[in-house]
Backbone as a ProteinNet text record, in pm:
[ID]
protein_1_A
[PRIMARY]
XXXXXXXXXXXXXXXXXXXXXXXXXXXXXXXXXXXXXXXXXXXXXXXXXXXXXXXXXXXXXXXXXXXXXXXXXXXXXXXXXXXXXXXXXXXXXXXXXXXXXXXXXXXXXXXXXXXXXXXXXXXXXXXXXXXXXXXXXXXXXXXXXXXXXXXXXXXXXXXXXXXXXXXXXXXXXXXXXXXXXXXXXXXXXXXXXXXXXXXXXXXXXXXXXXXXXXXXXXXXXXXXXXXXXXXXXXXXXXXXXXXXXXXXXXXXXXXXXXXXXXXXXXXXXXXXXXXXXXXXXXXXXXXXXXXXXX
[TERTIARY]
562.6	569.2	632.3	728.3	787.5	723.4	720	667.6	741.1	645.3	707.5	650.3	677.5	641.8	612.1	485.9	534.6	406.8	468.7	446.9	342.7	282.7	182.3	176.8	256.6	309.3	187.7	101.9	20.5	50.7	-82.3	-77.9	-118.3	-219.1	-302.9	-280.7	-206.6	-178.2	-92.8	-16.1	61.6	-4.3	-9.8	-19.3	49.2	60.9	142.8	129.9	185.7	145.9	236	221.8	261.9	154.3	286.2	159.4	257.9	177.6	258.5	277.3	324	412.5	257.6	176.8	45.8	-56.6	-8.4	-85.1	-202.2	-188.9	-236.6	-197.5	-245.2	-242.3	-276	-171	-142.3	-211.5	-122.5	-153	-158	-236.4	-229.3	-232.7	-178.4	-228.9	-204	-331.7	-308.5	-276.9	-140.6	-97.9	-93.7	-158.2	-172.2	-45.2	-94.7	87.4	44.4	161.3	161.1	254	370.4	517	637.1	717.3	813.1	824.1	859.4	914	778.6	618.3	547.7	521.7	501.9	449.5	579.9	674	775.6	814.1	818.2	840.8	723.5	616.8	521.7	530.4	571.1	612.4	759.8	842.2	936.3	834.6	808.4	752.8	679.6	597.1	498.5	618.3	685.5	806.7	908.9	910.3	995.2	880.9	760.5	638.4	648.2	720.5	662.7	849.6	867.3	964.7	946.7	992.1	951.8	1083.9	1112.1	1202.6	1250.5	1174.1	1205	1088.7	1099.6	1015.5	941.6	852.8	867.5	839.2	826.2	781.6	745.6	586.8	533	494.8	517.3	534.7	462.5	389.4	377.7	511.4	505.1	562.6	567.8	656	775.8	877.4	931.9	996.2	1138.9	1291.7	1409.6	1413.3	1365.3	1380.8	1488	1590.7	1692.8	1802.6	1873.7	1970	2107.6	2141.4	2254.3	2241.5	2164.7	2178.2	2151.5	2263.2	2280.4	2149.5	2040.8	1944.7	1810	1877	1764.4	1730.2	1594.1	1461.7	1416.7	1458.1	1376	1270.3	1196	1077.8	1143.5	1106.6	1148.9	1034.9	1007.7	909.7	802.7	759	590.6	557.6	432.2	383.5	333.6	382.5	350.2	480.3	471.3	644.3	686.4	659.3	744.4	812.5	760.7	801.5	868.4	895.9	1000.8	1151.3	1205	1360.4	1427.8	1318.5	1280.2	1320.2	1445.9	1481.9	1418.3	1333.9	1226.8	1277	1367.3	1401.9	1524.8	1637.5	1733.5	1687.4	1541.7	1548.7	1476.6	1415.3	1381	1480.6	1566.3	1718.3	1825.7	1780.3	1874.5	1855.2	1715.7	1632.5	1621.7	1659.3	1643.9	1730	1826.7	1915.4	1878.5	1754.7	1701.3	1699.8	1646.5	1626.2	1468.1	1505.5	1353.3	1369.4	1252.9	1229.6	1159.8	1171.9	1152.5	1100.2	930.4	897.5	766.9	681.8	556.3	447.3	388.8	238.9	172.7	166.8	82.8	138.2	240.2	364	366.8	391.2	326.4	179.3	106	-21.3	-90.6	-10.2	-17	32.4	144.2	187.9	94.7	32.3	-24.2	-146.5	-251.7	-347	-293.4	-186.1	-126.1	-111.4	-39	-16.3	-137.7	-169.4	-335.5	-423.9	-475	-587.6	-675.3	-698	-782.7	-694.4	-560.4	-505.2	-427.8	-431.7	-388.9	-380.4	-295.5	-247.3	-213.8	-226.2	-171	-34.3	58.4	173.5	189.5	96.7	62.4	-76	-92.6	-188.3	-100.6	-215.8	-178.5	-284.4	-230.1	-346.2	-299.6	-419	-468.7	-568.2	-496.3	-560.1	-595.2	-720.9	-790	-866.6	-777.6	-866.6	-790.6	-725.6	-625.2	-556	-505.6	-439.7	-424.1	-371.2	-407.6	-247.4	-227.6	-126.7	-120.7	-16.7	-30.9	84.5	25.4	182.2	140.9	247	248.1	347.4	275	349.8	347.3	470	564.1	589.9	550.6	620.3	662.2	577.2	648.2	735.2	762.7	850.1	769.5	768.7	732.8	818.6	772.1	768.5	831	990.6	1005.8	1187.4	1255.4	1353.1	1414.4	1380.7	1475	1389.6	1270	1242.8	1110.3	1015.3	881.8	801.3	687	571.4	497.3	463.6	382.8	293.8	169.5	74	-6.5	-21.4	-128.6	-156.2	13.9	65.6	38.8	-15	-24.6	-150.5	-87.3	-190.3	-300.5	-446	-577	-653.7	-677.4	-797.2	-913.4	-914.5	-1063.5	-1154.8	-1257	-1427.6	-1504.3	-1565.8	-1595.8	-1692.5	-1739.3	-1801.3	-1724.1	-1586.3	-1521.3	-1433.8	-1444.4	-1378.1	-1279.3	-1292.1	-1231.8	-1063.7	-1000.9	-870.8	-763.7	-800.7	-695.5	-608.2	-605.6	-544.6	-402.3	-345.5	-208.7	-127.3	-8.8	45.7	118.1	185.8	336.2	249.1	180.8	100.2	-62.5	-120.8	-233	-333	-391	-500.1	-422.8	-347.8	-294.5	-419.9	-395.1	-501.6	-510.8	-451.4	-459.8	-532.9	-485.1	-528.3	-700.5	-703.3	-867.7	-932.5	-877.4	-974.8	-981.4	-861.8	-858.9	-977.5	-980.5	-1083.6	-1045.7	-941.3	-958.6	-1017.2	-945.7	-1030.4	-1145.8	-1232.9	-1381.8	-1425.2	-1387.7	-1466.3	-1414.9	-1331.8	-1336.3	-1354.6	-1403.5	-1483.4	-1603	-1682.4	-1790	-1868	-1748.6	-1808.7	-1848.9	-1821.7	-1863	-1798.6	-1778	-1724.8	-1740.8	-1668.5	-1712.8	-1843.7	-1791.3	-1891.3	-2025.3	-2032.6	-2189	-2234.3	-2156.8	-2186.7	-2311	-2309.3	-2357	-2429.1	-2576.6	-2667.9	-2642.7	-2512.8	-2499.9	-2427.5	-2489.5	-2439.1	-2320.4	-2354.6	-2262.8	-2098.5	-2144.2	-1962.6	-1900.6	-1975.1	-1929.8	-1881.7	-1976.3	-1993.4	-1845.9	-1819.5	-1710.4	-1594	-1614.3	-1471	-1437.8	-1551	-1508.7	-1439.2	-1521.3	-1443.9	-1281.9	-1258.9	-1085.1	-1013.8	-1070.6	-1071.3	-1000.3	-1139.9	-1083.8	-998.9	-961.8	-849.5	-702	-688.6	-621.8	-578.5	-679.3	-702.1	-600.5	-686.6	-650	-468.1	-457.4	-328.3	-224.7	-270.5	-202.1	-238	-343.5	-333.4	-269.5	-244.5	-154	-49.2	0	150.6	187.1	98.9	198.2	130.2	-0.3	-85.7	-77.9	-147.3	-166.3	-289.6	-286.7	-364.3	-517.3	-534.6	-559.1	-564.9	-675.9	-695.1	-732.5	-668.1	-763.2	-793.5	-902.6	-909.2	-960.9	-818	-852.5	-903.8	-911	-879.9	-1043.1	-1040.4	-1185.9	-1291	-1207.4	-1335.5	-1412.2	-1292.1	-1357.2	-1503.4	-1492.9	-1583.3	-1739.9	-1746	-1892	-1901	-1969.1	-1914.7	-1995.1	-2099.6	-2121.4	-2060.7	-1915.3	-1793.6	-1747.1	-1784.3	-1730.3	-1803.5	-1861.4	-2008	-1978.9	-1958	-1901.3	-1739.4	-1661.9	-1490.3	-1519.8	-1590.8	-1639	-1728.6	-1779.9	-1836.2	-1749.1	-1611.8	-1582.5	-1424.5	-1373.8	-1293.4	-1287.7	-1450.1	-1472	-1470.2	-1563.7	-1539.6	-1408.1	-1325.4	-1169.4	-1050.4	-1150.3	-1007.8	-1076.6	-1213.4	-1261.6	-1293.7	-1244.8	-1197.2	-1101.9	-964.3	-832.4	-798.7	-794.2	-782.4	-915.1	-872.9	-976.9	-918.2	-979.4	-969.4	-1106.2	-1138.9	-1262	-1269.7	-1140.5	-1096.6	-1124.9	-1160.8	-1193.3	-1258.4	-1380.2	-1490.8	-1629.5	-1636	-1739.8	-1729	-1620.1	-1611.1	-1574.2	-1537.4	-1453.6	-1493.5	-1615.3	-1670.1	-1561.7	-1489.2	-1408.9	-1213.9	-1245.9	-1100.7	-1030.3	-1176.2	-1130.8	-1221.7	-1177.1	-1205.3	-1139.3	-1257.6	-1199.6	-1125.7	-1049	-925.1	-1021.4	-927.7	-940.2	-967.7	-804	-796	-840.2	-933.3	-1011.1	-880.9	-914	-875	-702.2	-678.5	-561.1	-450.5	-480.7	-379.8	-266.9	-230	-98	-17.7	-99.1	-31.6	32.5	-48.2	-64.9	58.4	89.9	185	337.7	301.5	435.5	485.9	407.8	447.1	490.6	446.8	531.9	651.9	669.9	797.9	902.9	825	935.8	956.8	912.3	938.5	1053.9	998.9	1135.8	1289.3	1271.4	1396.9	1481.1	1340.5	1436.9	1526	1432.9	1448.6	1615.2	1549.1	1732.1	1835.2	1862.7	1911.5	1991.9	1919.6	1983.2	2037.9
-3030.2	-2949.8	-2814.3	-2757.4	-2666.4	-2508.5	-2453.6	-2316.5	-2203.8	-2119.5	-2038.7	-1883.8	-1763	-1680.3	-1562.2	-1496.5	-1449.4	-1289.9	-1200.9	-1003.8	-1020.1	-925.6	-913.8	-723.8	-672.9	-536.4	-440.3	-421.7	-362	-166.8	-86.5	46.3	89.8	59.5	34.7	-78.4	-168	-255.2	-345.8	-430.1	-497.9	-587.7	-747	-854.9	-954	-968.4	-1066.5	-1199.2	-1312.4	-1436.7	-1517.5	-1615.8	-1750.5	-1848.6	-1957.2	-2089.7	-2187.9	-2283.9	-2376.5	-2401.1	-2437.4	-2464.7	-2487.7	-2548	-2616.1	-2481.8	-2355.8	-2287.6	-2249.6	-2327.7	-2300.9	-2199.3	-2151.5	-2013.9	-2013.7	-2028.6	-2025.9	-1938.2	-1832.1	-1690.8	-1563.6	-1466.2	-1324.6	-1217.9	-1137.5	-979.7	-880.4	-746.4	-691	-496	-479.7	-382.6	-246.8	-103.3	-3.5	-10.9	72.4	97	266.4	297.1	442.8	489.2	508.2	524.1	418.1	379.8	255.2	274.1	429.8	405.5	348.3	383.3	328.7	139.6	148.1	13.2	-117.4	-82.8	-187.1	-287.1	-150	-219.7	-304.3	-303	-422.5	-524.7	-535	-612.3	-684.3	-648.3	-726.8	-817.4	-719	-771.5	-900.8	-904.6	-1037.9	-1159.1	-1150.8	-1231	-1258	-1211.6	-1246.3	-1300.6	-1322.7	-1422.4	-1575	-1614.9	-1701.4	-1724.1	-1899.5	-1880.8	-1962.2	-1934.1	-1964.1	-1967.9	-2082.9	-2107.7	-2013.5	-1912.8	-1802.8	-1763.3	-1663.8	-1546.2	-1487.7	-1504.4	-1489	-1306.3	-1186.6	-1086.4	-1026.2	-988.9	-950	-819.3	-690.4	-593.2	-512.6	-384.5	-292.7	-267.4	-165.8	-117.4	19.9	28.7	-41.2	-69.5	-153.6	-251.8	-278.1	-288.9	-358.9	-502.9	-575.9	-690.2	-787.4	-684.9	-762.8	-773.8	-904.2	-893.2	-853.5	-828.8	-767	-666.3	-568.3	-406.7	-370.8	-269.6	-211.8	-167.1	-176.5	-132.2	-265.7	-380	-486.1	-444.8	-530.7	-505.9	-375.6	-253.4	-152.6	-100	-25.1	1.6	129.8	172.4	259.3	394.1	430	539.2	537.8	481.8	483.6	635.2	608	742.5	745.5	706	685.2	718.7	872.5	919.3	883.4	839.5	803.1	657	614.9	450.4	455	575.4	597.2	572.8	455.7	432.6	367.2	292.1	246.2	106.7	62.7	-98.7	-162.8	-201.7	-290.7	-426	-487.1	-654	-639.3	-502.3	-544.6	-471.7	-445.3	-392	-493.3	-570.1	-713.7	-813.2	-821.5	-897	-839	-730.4	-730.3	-763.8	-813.9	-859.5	-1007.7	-1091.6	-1217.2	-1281	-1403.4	-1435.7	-1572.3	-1580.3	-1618.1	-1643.8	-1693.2	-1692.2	-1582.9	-1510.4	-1396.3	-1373.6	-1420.4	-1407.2	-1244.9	-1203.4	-1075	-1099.6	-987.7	-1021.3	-893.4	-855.8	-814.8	-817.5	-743.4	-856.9	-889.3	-898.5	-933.4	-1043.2	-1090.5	-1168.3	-1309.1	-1232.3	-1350.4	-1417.3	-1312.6	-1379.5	-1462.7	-1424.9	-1490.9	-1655.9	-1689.2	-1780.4	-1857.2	-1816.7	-1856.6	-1917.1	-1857	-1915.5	-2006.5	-2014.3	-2113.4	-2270.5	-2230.3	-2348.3	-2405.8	-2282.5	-2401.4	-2311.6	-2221.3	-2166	-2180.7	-2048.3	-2119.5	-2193.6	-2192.1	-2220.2	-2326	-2362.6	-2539.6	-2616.4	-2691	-2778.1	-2682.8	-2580	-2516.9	-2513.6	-2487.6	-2416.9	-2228.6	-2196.4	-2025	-2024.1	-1838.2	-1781.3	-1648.9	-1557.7	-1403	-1353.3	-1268.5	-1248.6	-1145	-1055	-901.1	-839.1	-738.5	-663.5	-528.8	-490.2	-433.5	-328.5	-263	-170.1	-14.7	-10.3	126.1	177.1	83.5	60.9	-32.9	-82	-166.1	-220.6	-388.9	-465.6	-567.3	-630.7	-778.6	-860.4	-1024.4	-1084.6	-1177.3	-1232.3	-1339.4	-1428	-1560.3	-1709.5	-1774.5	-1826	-1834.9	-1998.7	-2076	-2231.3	-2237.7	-2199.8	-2234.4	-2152.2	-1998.8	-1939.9	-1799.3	-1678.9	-1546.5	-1499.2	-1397.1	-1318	-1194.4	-1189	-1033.4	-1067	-948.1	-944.7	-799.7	-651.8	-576.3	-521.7	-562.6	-559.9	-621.7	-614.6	-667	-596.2	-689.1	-635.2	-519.3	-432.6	-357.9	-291.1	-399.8	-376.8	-279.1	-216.2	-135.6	-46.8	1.9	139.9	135.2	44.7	56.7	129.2	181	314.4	239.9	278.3	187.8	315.3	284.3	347	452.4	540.7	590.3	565.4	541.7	516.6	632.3	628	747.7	848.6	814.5	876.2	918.2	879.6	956.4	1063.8	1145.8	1256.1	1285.7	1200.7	1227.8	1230.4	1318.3	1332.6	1260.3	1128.1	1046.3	1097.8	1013	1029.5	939.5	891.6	860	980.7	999.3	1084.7	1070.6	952.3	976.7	944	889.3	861.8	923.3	987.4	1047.9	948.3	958.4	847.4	708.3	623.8	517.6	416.7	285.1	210.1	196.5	272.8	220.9	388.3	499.3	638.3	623.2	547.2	552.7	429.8	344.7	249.4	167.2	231.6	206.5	275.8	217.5	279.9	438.5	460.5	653.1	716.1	674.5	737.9	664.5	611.7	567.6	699.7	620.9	737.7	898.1	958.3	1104.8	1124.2	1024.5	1034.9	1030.9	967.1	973.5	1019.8	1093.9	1180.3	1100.4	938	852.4	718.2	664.5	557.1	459.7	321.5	255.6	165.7	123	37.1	85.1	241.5	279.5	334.5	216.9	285.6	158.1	0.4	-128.4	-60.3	-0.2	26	104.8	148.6	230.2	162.9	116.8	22.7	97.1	217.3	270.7	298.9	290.8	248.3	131	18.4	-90.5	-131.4	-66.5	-74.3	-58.9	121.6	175	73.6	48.4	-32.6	-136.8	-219.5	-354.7	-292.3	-196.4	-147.2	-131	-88.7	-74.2	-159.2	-282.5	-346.4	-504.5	-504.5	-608.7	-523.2	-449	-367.9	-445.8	-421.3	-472.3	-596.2	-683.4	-840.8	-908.7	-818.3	-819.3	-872.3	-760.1	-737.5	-815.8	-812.9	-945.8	-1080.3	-1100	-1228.9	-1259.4	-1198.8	-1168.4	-1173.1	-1100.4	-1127.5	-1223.5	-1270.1	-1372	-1526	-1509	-1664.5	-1707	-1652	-1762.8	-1824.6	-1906.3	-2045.9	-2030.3	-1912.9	-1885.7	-1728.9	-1668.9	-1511.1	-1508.8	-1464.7	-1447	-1267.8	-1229.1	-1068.1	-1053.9	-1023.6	-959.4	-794.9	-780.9	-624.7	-620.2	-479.8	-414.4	-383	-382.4	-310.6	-445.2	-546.7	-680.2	-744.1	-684	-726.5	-708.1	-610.2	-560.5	-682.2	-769.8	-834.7	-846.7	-758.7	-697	-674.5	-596.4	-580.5	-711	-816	-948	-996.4	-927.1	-956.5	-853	-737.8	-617.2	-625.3	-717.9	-735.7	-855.3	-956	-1062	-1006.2	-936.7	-867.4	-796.9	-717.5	-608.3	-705.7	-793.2	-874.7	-913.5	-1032.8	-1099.5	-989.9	-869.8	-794.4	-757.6	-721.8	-675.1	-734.2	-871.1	-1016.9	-1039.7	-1012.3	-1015.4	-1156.5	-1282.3	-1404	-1394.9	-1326.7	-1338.7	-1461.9	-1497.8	-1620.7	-1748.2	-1871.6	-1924.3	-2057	-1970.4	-2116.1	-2088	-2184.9	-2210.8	-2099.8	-2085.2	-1993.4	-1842.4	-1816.6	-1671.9	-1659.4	-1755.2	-1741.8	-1825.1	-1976	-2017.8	-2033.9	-1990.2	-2064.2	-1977	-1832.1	-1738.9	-1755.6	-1759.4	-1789	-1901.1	-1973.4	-2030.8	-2032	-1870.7	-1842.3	-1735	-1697.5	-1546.1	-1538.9	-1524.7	-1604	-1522	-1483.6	-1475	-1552	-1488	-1557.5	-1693	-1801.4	-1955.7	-1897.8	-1816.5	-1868.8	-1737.2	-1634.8	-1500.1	-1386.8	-1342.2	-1250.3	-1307.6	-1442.9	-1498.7	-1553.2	-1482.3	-1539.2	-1435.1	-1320.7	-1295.2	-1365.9	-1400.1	-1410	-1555.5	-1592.6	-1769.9	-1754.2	-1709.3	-1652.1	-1654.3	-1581.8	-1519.1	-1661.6	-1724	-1870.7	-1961.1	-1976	-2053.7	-2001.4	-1865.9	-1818.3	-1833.9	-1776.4	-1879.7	-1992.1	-2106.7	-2226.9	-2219.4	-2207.7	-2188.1	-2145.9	-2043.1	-1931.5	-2084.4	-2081.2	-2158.9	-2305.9	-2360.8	-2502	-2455.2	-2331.3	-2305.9	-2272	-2245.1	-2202.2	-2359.1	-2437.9	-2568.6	-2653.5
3126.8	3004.6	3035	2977.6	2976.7	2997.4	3016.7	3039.5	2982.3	2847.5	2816.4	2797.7	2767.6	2783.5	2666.4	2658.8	2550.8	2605.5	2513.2	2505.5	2373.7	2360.5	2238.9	2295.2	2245.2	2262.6	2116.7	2208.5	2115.4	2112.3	2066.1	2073.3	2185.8	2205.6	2332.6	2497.1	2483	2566	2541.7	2633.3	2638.8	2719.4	2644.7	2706.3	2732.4	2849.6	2907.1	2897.4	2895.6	2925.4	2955	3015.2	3086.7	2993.8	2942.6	2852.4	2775	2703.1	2665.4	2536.3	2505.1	2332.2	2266.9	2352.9	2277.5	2277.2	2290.9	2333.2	2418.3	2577.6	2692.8	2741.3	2766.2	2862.8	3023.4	3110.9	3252	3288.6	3240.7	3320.1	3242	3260.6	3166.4	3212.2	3168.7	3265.9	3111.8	3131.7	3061.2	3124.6	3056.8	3094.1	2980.4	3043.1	2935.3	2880.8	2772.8	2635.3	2691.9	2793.5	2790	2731.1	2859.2	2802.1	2846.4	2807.8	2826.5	2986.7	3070.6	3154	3303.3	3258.4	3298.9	3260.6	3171.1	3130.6	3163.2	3094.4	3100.5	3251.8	3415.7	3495.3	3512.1	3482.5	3514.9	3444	3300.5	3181.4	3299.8	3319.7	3391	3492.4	3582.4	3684.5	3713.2	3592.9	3515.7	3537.6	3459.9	3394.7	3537.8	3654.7	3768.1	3832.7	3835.3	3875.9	3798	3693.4	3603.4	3557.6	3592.4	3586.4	3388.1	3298.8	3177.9	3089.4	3000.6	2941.3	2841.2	2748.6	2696.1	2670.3	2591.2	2544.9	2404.6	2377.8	2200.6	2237.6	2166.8	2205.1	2009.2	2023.6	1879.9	1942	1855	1864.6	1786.6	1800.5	1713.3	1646.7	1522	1446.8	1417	1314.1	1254.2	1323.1	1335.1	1406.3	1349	1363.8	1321.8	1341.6	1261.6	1241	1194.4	1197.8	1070.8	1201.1	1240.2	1322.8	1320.5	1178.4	1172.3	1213.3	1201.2	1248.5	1396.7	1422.1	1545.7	1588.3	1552.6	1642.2	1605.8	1599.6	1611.8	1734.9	1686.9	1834.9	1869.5	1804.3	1884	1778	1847.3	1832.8	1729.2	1582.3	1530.9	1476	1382.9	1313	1370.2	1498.8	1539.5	1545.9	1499.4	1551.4	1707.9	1778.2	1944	2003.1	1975.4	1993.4	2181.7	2219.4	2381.5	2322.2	2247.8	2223.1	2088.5	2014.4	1920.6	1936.1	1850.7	1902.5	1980.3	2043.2	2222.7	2191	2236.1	2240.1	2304.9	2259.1	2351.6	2380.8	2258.1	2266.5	2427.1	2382.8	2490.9	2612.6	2623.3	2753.4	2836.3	2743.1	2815.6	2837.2	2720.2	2758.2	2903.4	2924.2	3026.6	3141.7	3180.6	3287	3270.4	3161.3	3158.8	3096.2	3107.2	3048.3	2998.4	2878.3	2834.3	2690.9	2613	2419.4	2461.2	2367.2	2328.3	2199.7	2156.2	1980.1	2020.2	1866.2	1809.7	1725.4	1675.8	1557.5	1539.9	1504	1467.5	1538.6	1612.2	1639.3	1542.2	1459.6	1339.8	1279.1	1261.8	1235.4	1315.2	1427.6	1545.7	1535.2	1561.6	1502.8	1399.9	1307.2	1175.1	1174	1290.4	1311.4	1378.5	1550.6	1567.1	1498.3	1426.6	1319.1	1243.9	1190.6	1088.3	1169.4	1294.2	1400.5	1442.1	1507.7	1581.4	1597.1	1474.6	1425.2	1347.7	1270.3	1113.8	1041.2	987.7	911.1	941.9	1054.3	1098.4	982	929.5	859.3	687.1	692.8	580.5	593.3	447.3	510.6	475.1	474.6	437.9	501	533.6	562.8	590.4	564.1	591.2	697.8	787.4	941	892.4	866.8	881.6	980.2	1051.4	1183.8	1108.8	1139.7	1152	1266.3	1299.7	1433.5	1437.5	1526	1572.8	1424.7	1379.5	1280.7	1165	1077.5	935.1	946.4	973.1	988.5	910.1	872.2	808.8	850.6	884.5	872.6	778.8	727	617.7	696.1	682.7	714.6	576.6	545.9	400.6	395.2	361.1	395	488	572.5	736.2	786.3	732.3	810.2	779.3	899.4	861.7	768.3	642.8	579	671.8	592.5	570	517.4	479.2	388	458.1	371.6	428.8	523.4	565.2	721.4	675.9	829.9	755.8	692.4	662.4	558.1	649.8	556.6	627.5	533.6	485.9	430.3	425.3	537.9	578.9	529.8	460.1	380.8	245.7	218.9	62.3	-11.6	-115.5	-160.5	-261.7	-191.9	-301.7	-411.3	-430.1	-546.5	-440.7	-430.6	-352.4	-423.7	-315	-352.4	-399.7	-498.1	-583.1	-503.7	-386.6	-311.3	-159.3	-173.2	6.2	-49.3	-13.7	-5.8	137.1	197.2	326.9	311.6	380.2	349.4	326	465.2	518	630.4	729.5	860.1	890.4	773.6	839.3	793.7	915.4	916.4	839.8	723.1	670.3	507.3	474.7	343.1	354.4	399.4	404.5	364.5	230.3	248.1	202.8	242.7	234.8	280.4	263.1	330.9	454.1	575.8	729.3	670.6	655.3	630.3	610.9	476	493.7	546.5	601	669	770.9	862.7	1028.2	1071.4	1210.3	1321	1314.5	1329.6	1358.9	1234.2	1115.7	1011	948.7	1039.3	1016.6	1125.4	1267.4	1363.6	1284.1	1232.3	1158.6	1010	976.4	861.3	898.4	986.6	1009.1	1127.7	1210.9	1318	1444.2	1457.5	1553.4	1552.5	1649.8	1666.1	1557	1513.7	1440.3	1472.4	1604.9	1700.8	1714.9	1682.1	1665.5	1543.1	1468.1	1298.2	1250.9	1347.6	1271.8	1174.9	1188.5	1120.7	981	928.2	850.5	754.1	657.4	537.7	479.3	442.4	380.5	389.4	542.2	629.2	586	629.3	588.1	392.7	307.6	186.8	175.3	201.7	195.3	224.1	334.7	410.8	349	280.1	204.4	95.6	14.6	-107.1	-94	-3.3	38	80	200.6	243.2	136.8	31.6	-99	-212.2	-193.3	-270.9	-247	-125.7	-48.6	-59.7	-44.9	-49.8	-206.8	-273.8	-411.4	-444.3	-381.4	-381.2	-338.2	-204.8	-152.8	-183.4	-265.2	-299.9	-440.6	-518.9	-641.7	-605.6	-528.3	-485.9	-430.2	-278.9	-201.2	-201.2	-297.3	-321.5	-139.3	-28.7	79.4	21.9	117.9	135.6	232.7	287.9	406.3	400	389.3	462.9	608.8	722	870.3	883.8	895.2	927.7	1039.2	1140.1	1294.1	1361.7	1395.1	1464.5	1476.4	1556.4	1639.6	1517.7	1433.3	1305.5	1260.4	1233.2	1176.1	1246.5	1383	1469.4	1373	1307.5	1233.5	1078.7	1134.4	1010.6	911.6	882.8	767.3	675.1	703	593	514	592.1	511.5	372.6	414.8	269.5	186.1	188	130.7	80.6	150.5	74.7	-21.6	-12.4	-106.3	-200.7	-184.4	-340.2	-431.4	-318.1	-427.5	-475.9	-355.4	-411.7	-541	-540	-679.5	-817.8	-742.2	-890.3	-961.3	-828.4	-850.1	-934.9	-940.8	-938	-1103.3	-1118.2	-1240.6	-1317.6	-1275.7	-1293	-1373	-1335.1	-1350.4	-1272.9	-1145.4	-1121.1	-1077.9	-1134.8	-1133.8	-1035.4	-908.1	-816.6	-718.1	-679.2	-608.6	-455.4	-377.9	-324.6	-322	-431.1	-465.6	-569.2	-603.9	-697.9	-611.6	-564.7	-556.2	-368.7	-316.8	-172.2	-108.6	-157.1	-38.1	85.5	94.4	302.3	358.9	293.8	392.1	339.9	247.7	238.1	311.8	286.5	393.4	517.3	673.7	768	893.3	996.4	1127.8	1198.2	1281	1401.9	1435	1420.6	1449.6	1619.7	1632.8	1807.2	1908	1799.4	1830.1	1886.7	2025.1	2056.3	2129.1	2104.7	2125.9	2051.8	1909.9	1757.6	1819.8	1868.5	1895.4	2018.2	2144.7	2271.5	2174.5	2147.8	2117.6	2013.8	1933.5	1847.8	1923.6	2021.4	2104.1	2174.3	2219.1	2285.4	2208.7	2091.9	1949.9	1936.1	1908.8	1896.5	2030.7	2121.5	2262.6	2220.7	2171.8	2180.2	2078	1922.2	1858.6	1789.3	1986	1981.2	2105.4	2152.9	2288.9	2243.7	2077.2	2025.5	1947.7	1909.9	1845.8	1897.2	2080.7	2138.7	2206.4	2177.9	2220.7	2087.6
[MASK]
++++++++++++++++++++++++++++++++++++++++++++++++++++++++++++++++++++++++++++++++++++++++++++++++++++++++++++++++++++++++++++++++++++++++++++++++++++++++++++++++++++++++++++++++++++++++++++++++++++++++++++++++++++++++++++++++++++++++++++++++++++++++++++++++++++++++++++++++++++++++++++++++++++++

């Protein structure tokens, strides 16, 4: 069986892997996200250990996705200014003369779940991350979602909860939905980590309220088949009981499918393949950069 390789290029870390189309995983290493000129030589380095047919690579954002333009593959508007601008696709291309897909980590991930996750035998699902930051990918009849670049959910502006006053912490939309309901603006809205919030309903209350705002939204627009909600915050899953309350109220029975009135517990749904829907992602996409390359 072929051996292929794939990046899950987070804020915080970069994971490596060696694995198979079926999503086995050989080998892994996880390397900090400092600055390109630290992190990257070990990112090669991985990849001259493991000899692997190509590469899928899912990425933080915002990202050039579109291959016509002179700056596909690099890393663009992050607020993680060392990795602003930063061609990430050709600086791995110049070390391997290989097929390397380009895409999202969230994007990727989204794939993975659809392939051989929760959403196995669907042809849609949307994977939303939840932690550092507020991500989405959408898998479309079998192909990721995006047009004049990808989705980037995270940014979209909700309703505040009649009780937060908190400012909002993204830097380019202030209280946007990553603004009020990522991990940083939980821990500075509330003076403490999220992870040592369990006991405090009101966090969670909050977070669903924004949380199924959200939901809302995207399910009006892109009808998946399939909700998965990843990231560090999802971990408290209290909130899941709190986005299914404010969902149903939100949706009002405007739509009437079993999905989002009598069954949500199995519409909206943690990672099938947990803390491995991106690597697992990135190895699908190796496979069908490398399938189109022949």
């Amino acid at each position: 069986m072929k051996l292929f390789g794939a990046i899950e290029a987070g804020g915080t870390k970069f994971v490596c892997a060696a694995g198979t189309e079926t999503g086995e995983i050989k080998e892994r290493v996880s390397i900090a996200t400092t600055t390109p000129e630290e992190t990257m030589p070990e990112v090669i380095a991985f990849f001259n250990k493991h000899k692997v047919e190509a590469i899928g690579i899912g990425s933080f954002g915002p990202i050039d996705v579109d291959k016509n333009s002179p700056t596909y593959g690099n890393i663009t508007t992050t607020p993680k200014l060392a990795w602003r601008d930063y061609p990430l696709l050709s600086s791995v291309q110049k070390e391997f003369s290989i097929p390397i897909g380009f895409n999202t980590d969230v994007n990727i991930a989204a794939m993975g779940e659809a392939v051989l996750g929760a959403a196995k035998g669907l042809d849609s699902c949307l994977y939303i991350t939840v932690g550092t930051g507020i991500g989405a990918g959408a898998y479309i009849q079998g192909e990721l979602l995006q047009g004049l670049t990808h989705p980037e959910m995270g940014h979209i502006l909700v309703r505040r909860h009649p009780e937060d006053s908190y400012k909002g912490r993204c830097p380019y939309h202030g209280d946007c939905l990553e603004g009020l309901a990522a991990g940083p603006a939980i821990e500075e809205r509330w003076g403490t980590k999220a992870a040592e919030l369990s006991n405090n309903d009101k966090v969670w209350e909050m977070e669903g309220y924004y949380i199924a705002q959200a939901l809302m939204q995207y399910i009006l627009i892109l009808s998946p088949k399939k909700i998965i909600l990843g990231g560090g915050v999802m971990n408290q899953e209290q909130v899941l009981e709190y986005i299914n309350k404010y969902l149903k109220e939100f949706l009002n029975g405007y739509l009437e499918f079993p999905q989002v009135s009598t069954d949500m517990g199995s519409y909206i749904v943690r990672p099938g393949l947990g803390d491995n829907a991106g690597i697992t992602g990135g190895l699908l996409l190796a496979k069908r950069v490398y399938e189109e390359s022949k």
